[in-house]
N, C-alpha and C positions, 0 to 999 in steps of 0.2 A: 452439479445438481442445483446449486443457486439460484442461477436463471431461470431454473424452471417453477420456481418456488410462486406462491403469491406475494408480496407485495412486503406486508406486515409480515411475514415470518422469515423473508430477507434480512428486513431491517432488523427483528427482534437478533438474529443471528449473528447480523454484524453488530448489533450495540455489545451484547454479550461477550463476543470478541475484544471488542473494545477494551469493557472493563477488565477482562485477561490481562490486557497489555497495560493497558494504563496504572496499575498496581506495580510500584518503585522496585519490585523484585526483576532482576535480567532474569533470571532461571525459565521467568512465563515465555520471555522473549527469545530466548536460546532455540527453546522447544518450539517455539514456533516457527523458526526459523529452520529448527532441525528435520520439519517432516519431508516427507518423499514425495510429488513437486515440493521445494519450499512453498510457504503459503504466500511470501511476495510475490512469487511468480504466480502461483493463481488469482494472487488479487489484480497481477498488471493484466492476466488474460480476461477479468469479470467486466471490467472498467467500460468497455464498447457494448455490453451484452445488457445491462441494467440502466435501470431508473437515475433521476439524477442524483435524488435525494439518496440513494445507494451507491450512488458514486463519490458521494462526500465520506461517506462509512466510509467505505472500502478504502480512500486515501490518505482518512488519519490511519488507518490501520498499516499502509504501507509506510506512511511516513515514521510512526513508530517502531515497525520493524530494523526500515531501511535506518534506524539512528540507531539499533543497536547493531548491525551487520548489514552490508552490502557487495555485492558480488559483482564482479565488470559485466556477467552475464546480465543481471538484474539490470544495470546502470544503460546497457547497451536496450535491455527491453521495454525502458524507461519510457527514452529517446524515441523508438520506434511507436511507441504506444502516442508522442507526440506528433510526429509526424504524419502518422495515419490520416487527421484530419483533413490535409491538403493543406493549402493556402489558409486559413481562415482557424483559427484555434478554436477549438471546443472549450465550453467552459469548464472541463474538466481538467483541460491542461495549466491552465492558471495555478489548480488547488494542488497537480502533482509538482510544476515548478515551486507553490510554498512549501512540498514536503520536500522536495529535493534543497530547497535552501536551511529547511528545520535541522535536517542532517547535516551537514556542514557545521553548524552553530553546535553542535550539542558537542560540550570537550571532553567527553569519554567515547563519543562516537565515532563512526571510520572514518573522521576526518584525518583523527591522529595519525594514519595509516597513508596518507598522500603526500 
């Protein structure tokens, strides 16, 4: 339902989210991670469908997921959410390659797991 939102109550949505996540407790992040899609997966499916300035939201938000847990599903629809652009990268893909590197650096995250 996102996409179909106006504009501002996108973004008030995803800040909101935000704060969720960015609060040093995992438990926000587990549970986020826990719903039925996960919400990484619906953030990698938002990312073409929104604004840009929604799309930087939506990318801390996966990038903070994806450093507490990451899935080869997730990681595979990452890639694919890259590729879609063709030849030519969307500026969107820049900000998920910085989340995709966020993840890596962070030494409690599923680096430890590679």
């Amino acid at each position: 339902l996102l996409p179909c939102m106006a504009q501002d109550t996108q973004s008030d949505l995803l800040r909101d989210l935000s704060l969720l996540l960015a609060y040093p407790d995992t438990l926000n992040r587990a549970a986020c991670c826990a719903t039925t899609p996960p919400l990484t997966d619906q953030l990698l499916g938002l990312l073409p469908r929104v604004a840009p300035v929604q799309q930087e939201q939506a990318i801390f938000l996966i990038q903070e997921l994806m450093s507490h847990t990451v899935t080869v599903r997730q990681l595979k629809r990452l890639f694919r959410v890259l590729q879609a652009s063709g030849a030519a990268l969307p500026a969107r893909a820049w900000g998920l390659l910085r989340a995709l590197r966020h993840t890596l650096e962070v030494a409690d995250g599923p680096a430890r797991s590679f």
